[in-house]
C-alpha positions as CSV (number, residue, x, y, z in Angstrom):
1,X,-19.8,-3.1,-3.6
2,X,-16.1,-2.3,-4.0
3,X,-14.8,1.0,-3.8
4,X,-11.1,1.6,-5.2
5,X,-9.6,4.1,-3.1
6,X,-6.6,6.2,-5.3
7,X,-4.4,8.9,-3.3
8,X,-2.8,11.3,-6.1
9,X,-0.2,14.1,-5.7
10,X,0.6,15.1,-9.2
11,X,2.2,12.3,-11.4
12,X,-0.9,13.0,-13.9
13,X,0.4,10.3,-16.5
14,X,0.8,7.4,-13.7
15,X,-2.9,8.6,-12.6
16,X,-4.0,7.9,-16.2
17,X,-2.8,4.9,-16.6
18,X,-3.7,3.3,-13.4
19,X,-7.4,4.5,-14.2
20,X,-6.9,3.3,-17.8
21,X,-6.3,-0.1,-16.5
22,X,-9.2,-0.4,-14.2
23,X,-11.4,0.5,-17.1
24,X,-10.1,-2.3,-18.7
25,X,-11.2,-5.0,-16.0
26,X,-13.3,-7.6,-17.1
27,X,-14.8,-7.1,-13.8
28,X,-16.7,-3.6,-13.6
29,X,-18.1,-4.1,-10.3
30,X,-16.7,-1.4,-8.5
31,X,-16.5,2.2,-8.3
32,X,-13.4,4.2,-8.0
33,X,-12.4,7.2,-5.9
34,X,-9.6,9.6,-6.1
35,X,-8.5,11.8,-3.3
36,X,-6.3,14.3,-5.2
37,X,-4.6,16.0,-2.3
38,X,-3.8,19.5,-3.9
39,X,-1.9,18.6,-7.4
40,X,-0.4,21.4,-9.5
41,X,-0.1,19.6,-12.6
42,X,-3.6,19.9,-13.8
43,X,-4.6,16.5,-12.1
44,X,-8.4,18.4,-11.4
45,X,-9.2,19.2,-15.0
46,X,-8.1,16.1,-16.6
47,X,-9.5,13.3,-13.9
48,X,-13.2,16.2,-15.2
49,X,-12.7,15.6,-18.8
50,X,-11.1,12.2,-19.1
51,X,-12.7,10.3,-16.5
52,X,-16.1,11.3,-15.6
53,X,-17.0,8.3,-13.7
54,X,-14.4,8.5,-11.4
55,X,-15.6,10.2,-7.9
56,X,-13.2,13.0,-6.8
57,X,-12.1,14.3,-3.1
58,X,-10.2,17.2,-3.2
59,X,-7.3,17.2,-0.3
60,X,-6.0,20.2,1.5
61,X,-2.6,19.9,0.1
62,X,-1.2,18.6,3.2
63,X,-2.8,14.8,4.0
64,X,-0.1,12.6,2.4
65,X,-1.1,9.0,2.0
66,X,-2.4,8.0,5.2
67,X,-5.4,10.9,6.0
68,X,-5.9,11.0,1.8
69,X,-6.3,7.2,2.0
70,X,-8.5,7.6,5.2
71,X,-10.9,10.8,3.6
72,X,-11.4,8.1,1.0
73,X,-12.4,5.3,2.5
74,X,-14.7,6.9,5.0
75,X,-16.5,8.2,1.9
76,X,-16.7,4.9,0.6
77,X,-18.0,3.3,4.0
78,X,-20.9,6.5,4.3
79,X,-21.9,4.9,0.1
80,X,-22.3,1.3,1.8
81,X,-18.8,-0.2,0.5
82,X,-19.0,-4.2,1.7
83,X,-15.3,-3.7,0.7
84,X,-12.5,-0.9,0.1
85,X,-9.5,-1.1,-1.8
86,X,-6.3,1.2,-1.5
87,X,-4.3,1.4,-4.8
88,X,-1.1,3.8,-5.1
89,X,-1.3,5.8,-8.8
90,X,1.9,4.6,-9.8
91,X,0.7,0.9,-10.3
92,X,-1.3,-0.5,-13.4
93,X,-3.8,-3.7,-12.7
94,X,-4.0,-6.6,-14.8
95,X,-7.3,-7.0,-16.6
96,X,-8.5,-9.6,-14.3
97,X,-7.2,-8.2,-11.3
98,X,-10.3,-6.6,-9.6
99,X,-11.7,-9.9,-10.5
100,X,-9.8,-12.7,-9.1
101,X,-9.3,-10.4,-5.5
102,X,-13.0,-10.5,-5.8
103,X,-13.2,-14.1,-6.1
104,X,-10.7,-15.0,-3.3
105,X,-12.6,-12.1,-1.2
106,X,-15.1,-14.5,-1.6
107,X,-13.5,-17.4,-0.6
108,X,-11.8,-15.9,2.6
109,X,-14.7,-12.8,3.7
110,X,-12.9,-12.2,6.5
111,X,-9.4,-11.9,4.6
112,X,-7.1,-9.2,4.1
113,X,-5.3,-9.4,0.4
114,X,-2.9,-8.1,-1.4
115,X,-1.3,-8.6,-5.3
116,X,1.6,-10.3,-7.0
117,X,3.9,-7.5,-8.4
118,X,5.2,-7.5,-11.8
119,X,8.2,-5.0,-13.2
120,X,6.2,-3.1,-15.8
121,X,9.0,-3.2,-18.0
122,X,10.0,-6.4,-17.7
123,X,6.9,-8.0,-16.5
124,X,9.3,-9.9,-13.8
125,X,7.8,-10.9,-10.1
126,X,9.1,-7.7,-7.8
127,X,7.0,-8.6,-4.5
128,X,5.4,-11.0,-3.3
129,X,4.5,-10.9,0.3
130,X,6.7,-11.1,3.3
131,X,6.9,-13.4,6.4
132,X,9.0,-11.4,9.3
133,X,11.3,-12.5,12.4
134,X,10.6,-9.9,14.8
135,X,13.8,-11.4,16.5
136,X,16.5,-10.7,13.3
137,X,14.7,-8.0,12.0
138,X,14.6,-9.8,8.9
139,X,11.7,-10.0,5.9
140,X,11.9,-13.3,4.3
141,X,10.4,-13.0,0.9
142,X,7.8,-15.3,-0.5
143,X,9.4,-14.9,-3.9
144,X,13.1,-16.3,-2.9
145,X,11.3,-19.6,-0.8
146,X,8.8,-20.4,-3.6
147,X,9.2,-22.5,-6.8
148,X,7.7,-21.1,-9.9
149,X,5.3,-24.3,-9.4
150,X,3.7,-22.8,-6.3
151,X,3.4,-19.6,-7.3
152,X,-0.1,-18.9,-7.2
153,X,-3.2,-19.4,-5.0
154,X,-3.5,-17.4,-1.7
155,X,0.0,-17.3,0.8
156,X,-0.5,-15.9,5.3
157,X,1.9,-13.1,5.2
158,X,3.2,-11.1,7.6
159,X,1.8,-7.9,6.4
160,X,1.1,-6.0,3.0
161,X,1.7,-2.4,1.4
162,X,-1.3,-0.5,0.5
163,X,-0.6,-1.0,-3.1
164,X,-3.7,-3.1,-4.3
165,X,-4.6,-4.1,-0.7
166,X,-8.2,-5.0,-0.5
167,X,-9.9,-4.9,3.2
168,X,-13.3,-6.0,4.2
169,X,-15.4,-3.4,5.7
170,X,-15.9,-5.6,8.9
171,X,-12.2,-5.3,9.3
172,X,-12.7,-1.0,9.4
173,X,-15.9,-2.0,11.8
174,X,-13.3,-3.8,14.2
175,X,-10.1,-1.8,14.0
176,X,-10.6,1.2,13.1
177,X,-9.2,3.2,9.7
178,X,-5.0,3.3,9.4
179,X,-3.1,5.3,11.8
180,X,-2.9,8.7,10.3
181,X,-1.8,10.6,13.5
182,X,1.2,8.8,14.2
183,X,2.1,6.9,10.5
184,X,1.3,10.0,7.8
185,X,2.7,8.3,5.1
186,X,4.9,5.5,5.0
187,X,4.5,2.2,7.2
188,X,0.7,3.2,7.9
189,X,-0.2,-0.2,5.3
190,X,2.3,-2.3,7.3
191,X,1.0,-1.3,11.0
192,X,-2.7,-1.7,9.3
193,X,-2.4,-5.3,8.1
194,X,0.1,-5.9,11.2
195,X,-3.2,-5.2,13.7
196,X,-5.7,-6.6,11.2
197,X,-4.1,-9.8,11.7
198,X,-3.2,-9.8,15.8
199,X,-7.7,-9.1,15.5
200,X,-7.9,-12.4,13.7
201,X,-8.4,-11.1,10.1
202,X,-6.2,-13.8,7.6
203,X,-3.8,-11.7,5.7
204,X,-2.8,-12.7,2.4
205,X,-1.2,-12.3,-0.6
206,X,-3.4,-13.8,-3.8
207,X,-0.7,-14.5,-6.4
208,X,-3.0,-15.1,-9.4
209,X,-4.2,-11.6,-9.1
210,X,-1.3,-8.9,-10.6
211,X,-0.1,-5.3,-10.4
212,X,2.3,-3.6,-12.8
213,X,4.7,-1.2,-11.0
214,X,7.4,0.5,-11.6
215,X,9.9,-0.3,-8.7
216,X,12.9,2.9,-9.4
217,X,9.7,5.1,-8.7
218,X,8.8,5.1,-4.7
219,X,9.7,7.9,-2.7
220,X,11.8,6.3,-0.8
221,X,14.0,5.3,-4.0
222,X,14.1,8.7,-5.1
223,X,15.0,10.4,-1.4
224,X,18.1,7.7,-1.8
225,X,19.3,8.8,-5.4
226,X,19.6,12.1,-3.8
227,X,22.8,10.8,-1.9
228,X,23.2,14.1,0.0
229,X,23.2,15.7,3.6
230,X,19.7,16.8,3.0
231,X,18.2,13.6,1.2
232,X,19.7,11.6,4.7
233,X,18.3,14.1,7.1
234,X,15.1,13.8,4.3
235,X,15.3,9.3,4.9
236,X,15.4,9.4,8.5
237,X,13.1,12.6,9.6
238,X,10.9,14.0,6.8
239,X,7.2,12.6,6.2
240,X,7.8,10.7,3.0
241,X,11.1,9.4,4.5
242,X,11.3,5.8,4.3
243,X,13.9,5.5,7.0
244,X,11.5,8.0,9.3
245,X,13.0,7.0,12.7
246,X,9.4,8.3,14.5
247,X,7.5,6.4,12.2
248,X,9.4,3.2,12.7
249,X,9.5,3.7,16.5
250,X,5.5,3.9,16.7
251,X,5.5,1.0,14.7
252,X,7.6,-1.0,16.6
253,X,5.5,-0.4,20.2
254,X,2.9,-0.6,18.4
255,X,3.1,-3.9,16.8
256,X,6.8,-5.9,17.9
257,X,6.1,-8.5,20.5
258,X,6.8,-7.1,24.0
259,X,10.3,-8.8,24.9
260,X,11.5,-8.0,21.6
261,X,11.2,-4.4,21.6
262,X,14.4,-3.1,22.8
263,X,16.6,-5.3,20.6
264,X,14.3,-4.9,17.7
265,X,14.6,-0.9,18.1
266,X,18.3,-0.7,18.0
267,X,18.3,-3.1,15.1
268,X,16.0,-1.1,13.8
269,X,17.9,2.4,14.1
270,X,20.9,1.2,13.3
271,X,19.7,-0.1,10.0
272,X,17.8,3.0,9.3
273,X,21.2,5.2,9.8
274,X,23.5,3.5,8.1
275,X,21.1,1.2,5.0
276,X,20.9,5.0,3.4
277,X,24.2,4.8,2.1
278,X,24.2,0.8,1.1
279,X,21.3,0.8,-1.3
């Protein structure tokens, strides 16, 4: 069985929609939970009255996405989940999502697999996986390398967000749940997938399987709109800071080859410092 596992912090009207979509799956075999980590919007009452089906964890206010992802899944894995999925709020599936990562969950049991990413607005490829040079530093997206033509079948990546990201539960048994203690929020899917892979799990992006999201609205977009001493000091020390220089230093001992380390690091800082002010 597959249990969808949905962290939520307010933002009732992406929650909605994200659920309203996975109702519409022409697959329905799966169950769905949502760890709603101390909303203020009236998140509680309306996940009650709207969606009854839908299992709810309530959060202490304070797990941000890693732990909320991780008191999740561990409830899934104590109801016998074969497999888990994580799945942000702010995303909508396509009807046949659930069921072609099903299929190629099938096909690869040992696999780790993520979604093609569609603008919901525009309904224009945004993401689709990532190869990485540990030497430069640099993500090389799948999009920009492949021709409409070969878009579409399974693609080894590098690593995948936690958006959509479908893990077998022998890949928990071997390594464990994601980092919580040392990657609270953001890089925690990146590190996960990053060691999943080093353990000989495949990891791979399943381009006939799609997610609507809205790109403008990730934290880390709106901590850069803020353009401002604070938003900076926000970007490179606060929890949901996507340029968190502890976060990106435990993820770079953590999962950089060795004799790259020190050159990847500075890369890495310097990016961090000055990328704030260039996006």
């Amino acid at each position: 069985m597959l249990y969808i596992v949905i962290p939520v912090f307010n933002r009732w009207v992406f929650t909605r929609d994200c659920l309203l979509s996975l109702r519409r799956q022409t697959c329905q075999d799966f169950r769905v939970v949502v760890v709603d980590d101390g909303s203020t919007d009236g998140t509680a009452a309306a996940l009650a009255r709207e969606f009854p089906e839908v299992e709810v964890l309530p959060g202490t206010g304070s797990l941000f996405w890693t732990a909320g992802v991780n008191l999740g899944l561990r409830h899934a894995l104590a109801q016998g989940a074969t497999h888990l999925m994580t799945l942000n709020n702010d995303v909508q599936a396509a009807p046949d999502f659930v069921a072609r990562m099903l299929r190629a969950a099938e096909q690869h049991p040992r696999a780790l697999l993520g979604a093609l990413e569609l603008d919901v607005a525009t309904r224009q490829p945004v993401y689709g996986g990532e190869r990485f040079s540990w030497l430069t530093h640099t993500p090389r997206p799948l999009l920009a390398q492949l021709p409409p033509e070969q878009r579409h079948g399974l693609h080894p990546v590098t690593y995948l967000p936690g958006r959509g990201l479908l893990i077998p539960a022998a890949a928990v048994a071997a390594i464990g749940l994601f980092d919580e203690k040392r990657l609270p929020h953001y890089l925690a899917d990146y590190d996960y997938t990053s060691v999943a892979r080093r353990h000989g799990f495949p990891v791979f992006i399943n381009y006939d399987a799609c997610l609507l999201t809205y790109p403008d609205e990730s934290g880390q977009e709106q901590t850069r709109r803020q353009r401002s001493l604070r938003g900076y000091y926000e970007h490179l020390f606060g929890i949901r800071g996507g340029g968190n220089l502890r976060n990106f230093t435990h993820f770079a001992l953590k999962n950089c080859p060795r004799p790259l380390v020190p050159l990847f690091l500075l890369n890495g800082y310097a990016r961090r410092m000055v990328g704030y002010f260039l996006h």
